[in-house]
N, C-alpha and C positions, 0 to 999 in steps of 0.2 A: 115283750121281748121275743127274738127270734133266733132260730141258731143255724147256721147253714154250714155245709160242707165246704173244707179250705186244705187245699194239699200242701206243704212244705215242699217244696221244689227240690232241697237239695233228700231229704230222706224221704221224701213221697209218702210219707204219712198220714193220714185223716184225720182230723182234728176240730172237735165242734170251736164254731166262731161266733160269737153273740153280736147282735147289732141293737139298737136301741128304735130304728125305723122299724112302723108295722103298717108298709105301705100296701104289701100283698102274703097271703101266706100260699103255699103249696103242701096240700095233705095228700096221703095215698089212698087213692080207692078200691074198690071191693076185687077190683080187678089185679090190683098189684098197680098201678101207673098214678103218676103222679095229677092232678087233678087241683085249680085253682080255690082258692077263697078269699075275696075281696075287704078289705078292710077300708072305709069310706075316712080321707085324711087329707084335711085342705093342705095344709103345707105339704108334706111327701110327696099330693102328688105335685102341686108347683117346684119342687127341685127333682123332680123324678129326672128330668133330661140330660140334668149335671152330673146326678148318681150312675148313670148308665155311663155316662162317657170319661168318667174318671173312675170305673172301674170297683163303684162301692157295690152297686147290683151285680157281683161277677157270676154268680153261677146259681141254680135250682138253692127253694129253702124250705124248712118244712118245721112245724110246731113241734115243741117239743115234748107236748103230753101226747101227740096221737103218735109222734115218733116210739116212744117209751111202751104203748097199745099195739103196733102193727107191724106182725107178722116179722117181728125183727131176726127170728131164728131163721128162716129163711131167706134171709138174704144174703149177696156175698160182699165180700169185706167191702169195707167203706172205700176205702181206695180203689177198687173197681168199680166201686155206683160213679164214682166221684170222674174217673176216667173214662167210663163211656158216656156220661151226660156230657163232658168236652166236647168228644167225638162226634157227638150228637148235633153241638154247634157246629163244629167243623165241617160234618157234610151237607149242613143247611145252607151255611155260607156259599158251599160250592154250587148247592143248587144254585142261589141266587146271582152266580157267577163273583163270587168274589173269594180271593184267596188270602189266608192269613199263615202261611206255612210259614214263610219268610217275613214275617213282621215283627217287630219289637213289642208290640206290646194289642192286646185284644180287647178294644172295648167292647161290653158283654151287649147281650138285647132285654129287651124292655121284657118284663113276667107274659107278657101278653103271649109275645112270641115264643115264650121257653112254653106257657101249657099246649099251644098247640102244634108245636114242633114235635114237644118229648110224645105226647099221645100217638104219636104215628110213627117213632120208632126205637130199640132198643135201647133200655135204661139199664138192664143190668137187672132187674126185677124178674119174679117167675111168677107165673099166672095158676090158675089156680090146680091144673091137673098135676102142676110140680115139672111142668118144662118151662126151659128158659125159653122167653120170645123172641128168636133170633130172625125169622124169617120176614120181618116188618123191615128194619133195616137195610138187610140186602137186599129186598124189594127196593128199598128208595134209595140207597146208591144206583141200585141197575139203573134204575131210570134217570140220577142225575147228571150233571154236567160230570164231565171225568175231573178227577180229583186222584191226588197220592193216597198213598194205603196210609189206614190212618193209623196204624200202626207205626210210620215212622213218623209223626205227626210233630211225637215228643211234646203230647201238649201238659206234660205233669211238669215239662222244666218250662213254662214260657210264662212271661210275669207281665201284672198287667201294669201301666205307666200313666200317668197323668198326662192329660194331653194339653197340653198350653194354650195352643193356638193353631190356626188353622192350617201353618207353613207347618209346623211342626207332624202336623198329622199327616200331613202329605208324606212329610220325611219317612214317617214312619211305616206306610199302606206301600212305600212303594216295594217294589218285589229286587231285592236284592242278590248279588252275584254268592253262588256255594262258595265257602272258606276253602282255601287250599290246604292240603294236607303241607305241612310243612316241618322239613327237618331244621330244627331250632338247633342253634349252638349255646349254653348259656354261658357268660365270661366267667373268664377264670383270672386269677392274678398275674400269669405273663402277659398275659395281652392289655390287662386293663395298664398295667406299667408301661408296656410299648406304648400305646394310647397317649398317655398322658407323658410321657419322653418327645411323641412327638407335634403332640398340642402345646406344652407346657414348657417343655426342656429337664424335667424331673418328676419324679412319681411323689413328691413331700408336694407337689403345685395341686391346688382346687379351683375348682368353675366360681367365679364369683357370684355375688345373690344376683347381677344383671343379669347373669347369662342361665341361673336357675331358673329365675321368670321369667323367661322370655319365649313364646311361643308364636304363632303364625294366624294370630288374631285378626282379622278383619275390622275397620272400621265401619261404625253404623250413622258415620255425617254425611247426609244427603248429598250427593255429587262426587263421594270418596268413597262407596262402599267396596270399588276394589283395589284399597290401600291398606297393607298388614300395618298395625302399628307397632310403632318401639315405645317400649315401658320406663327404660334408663338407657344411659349411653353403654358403648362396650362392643355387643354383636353387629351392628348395624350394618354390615361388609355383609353377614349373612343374609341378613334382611333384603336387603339392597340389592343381592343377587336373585332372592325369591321372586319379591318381587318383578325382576322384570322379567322374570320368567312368566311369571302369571300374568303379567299384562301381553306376553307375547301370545299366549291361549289365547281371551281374550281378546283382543284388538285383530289378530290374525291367523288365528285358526280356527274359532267359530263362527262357522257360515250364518253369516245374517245381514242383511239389508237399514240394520235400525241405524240410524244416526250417532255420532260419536257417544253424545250425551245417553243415549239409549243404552249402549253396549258397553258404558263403564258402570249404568245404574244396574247391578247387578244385582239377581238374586242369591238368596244364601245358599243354594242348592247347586249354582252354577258357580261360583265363585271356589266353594270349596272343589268342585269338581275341576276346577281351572288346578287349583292347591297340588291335586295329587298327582296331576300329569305334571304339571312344573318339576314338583321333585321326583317324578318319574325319571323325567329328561334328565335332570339333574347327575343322580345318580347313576342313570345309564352312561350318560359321557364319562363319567367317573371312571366305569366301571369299564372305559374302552369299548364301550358297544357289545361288549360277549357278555357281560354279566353283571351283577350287583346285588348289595346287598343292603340291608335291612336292619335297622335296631330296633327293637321294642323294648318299653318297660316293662317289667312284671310286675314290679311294687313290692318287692321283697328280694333280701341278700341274698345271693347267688354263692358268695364265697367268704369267707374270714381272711380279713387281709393280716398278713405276717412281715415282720420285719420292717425294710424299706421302702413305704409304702404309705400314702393317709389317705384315710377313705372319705370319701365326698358323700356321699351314699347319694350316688347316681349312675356310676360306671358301675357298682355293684350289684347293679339291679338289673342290668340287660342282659339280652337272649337279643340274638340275629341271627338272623334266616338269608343265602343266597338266591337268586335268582336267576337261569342262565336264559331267559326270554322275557322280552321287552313285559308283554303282555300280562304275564304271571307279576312280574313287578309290580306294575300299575294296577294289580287285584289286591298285590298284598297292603300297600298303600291304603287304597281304599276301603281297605277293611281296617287298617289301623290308623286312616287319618285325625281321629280325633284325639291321637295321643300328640301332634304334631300342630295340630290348629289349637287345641284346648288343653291340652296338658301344660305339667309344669316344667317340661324340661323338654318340648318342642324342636329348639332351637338347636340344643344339646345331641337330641338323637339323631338330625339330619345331617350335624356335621361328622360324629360319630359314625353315620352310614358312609357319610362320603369317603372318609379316610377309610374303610372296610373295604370300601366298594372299588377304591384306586391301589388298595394295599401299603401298609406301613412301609415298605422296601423302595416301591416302585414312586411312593412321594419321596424320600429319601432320595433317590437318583434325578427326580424331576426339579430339586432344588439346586442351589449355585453353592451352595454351602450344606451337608448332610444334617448339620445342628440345628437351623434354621426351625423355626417353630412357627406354629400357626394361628396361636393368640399369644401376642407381644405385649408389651408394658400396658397397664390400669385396665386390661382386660378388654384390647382392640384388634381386631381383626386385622392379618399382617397382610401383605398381597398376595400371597401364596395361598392363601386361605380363600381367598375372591377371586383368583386364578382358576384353583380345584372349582367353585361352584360352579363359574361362567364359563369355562371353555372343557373342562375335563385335565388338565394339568396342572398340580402345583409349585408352576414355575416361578423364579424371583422375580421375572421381567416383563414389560408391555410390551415391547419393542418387537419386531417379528424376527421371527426364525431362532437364529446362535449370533453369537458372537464372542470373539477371540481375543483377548488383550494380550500382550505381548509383556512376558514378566521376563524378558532377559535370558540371557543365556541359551537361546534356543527353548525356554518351557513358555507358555500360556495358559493361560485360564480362560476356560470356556466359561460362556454367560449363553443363560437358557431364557428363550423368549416364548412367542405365542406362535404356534407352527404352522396355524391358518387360521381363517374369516370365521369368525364365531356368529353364532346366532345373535347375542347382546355385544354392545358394544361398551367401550370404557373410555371418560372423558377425565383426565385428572391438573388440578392446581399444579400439580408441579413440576407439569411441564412450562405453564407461565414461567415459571420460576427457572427454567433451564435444569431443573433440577431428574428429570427423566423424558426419554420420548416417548410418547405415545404410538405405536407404529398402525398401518394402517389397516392388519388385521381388527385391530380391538375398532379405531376409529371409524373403519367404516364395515357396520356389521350387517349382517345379512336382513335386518329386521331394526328398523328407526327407534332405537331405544337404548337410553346407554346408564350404563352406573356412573355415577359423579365420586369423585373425590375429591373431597375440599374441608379443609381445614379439618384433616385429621376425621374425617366423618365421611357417611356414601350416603347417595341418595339417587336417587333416579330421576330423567328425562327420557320422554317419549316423542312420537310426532303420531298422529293417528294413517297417516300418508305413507306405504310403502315405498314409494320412489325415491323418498329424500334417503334412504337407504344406499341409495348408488351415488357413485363419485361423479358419475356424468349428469346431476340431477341439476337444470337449468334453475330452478323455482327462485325468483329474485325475493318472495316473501313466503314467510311460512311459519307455522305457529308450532310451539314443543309448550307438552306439558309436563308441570316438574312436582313431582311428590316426596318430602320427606315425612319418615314415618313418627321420627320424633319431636317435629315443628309443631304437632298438636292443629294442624289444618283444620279449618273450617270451610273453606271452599276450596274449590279448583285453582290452581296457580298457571295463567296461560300468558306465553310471554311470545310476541311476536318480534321474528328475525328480517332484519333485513337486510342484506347483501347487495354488494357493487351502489354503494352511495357514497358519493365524496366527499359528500357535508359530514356525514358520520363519520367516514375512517378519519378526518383532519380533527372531529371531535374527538376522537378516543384518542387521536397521539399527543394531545394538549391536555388531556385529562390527565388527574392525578390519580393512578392508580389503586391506591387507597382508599379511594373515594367512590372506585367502581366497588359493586359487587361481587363477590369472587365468583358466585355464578357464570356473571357476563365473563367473567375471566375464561374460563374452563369453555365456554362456549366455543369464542375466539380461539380456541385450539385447533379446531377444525375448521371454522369458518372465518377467515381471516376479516377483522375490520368490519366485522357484523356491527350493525348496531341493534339494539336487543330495546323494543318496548316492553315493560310493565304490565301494560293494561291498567292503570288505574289501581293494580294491586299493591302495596308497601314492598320494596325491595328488599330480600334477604341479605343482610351485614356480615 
């Protein structure tokens, strides 16, 4: 049995820790320094490589009868052996040129390296005239690579992680952006009641379990890894807008040469990094370009709801922070994206940011009705709500600009549209239907990629081709790929259009519409008399 030194992080306390492995011990010698002794163990040492990297060999260990024998009044508290033998790794590292200031988690080094590291420099021990050995140390910083003072190293609060895998480890060596200091707001009960007055239409309304589950998950089906899935119906207008946000990163702001198939097969590193710029942008339209802001959970009530009021215990848990530059946004993001990719209420906090970020007042004015609410009946995202993501306003209409109806007597009612060319577009059933126009801000957006609305549900269509973008795009063929998050895909869905064919358009006006796809419907909104191939893939009903 062996017992080694273990700090508590949060009271920084010393504290013996017993192990049942006696693969190596470390006793003190005559000099005061620590000094190896080998204990010969076929199994320990065949797992010695998994113990280092999951963190069970974390730090110096010593017997505990010569511990009990040496020289123990002379030394200084445990929690300072304990904090400069860290340090000790710490400036070793630097020689070696590798930095752990900023990493999540430290896997330690093999005993080999800890005896002949500590023997050459400051442990914290005193030698035998009764001075401390400090002068070894600053010898071997002077000479190493430059490194921070290892006084702000903070290595009593840094905890060590199991490392899964090899992506994983990357995630975590990599050297990350300083946290911004940030003036947090935590909610209070007017706000969470405006809030939900103008999600809801009343403060007695709650998030249902869809929209509590639902985060900003990636899928891990080979040829979809950059598709968020949906878990139940309900948010999917959110989704749907993330989405094409992310595919806009993706397909057209990351500089690369790989082939279509290359540049959706994404990794998790990049994907999520797509994540936090999407709802960068997102929010920043929101926020009018001058500002935005932020929701986080804390994981604990913020406030005691009174009266007319019923608590979800969701809105009572946030703190949000404003932003007045692009830049700081897209930090804070990235520091709290896995409350939004991996949390449980992801979905929740973005739309919560957005209406922060647009202001409860100035959606109120953006709407054709002040009442108008932004998750409508069985928990469906209303267009107002897919309006705020995609363009920055939540307006009631596709249509562009205003428009005026004439109520008699000299008054009118204004109707609020889309006031320019947005970066996504929007392709909706019901205009088939005559039942809205699509005008041709949303239809023809700046970036080949549009949300679908069909049958009461959003989904996405892309093209990988920037030009099909433009109204004057000659392309008589051209392939859109179409992703919904809660079809449960297994492949890619690519359907090929084609235009100015006479056999087709005389096909589709004999057809029974019913019988088409409502896809190919929604198509045909923009593309008159397309006929739309399959590929071989089964047609969505």
């Amino acid at each position: 049995m062996r017992k080694s030194f273990a700090v508590h992080p949060d009271s920084e306390r010393s504290e013996y820790c017993s192990s049942s492995s006696q693969d190596s011990l470390l006793t003190v010698s005559k000099e005061g320094f620590p000094s190896e002794k080998k204990v010969v163990d076929t199994d320990s040492q065949k797992n010695r490589s998994s113990r280092i990297r999951r963190g069970i060999m974390a730090g110096p260990i010593a017997s505990s009868s010569q511990e009990s024998n040496r020289r123990r009044p002379a030394r200084k508290a445990p929690s300072s052996v304990i904090a400069t033998l860290e340090d000790c790794r710490e400036a070793a590292n630097w020689t070696n040129g590798v930095s752990t200031t900023n990493t999540k988690s430290i896997p330690s080094a093999p005993v080999e390296w800890e005896s002949s590291k500590i023997s050459n420099l400051h442990t914290g021990f005193i030698d035998r005239s009764g001075h401390e050995r400090t002068s070894d140390i600053k010898h071997h910083l002077k000479n190493s690579a430059p490194s921070p003072k290892l006084d702000g190293l903070h290595v009593l609060e840094m905890v060590l992680d199991d490392i899964e895998n090899e992506e994983s480890l990357c995630d975590v060596s990599r050297t990350t952006m300083p946290e911004l200091s940030l003036d947090k707001t935590p909610m209070d009960q007017m706000t969470a009641t405006a809030l939900k007055e103008i999600i809801f239409g009343s403060p007695l309304a709650c998030f249902t379990e869809e929209w509590k589950q639902q985060n900003f998950t990636f899928s891990d089906t080979p040829g979809l890894k950059y598709g968020i899935v949906q878990k139940k119906g309900g948010p999917c207008g959110v989704l749907a807008a993330v989405q094409a946000c992310v595919l806009q990163k993706l397909l057209f702001e990351e500089s690369s040469n790989d082939s279509l198939v290359e540049r959706l097969e994404v990794s998790n590193v990049l994907r999520t990094k797509c994540l936090s710029q999407a709802l960068a942008d997102i929010l920043w339209r929101a926020g009018n370009m001058k500002r935005a802001t932020v929701a986080i959970n804390t994981g604990r009530s913020l406030f005691t709801p009174v009266g007319r009021y019923k608590s979800d215990g969701i809105l009572e848990m946030i703190t949000y922070v404003t932003m007045e530059t692009l830049d700081d946004l897209t930090s804070v993001l990235e520091q709290h994206i896995r409350q939004f990719e991996s949390g449980p209420f992801g979905c929740i906090l973005l739309t919560v940011s957005a209406i922060l970020s647009r202001t409860i007042a100035t959606i109120q004015s953006d709407m054709d009705v002040p009442t108008s609410t932004l998750i409508g009946a069985h928990g469906y995202c209303t267009q107002e709500l897919v309006n705020l993501l995609l363009c920055g306003w939540a307006v009631s209409n596709v249509f562009d600009d205003e428009m005026k109806l004439d109520s008699g007597n000299g008054n009118f009612t204004l109707l609020k549209g889309i006031k320019a060319h947005c970066n996504i577009g929007l392709l909706s059933l019901f205009e088939h239907y005559n039942i809205c126009k699509v005008g041709s801000h949303l239809k023809t957006p700046k970036f080949p990629i549009w949300v679908v609305c069909s049958e009461s549900h959003f989904s996405v269509l892309f093209c990988p081709s920037e030009d099909l973008a433009t109204d004057h795009c000659r392309e008589e063929e051209f392939d859109l790929y179409f992703y919904d998050g809660l079809a449960n895909q297994q492949e890619p869905i690519r359907l090929t259009v084609y235009l100015h064919c006479a056999a087709g358009a005389a096909e589709n006006d004999n057809a029974d519409s019913d019988l088409i796809p409502p896809l190919e419907l929604c198509i045909r909104t923009k593309w008159r008399n397309a006929v739309v191939s399959w590929n071989n893939t089964d047609p969505i009903l």
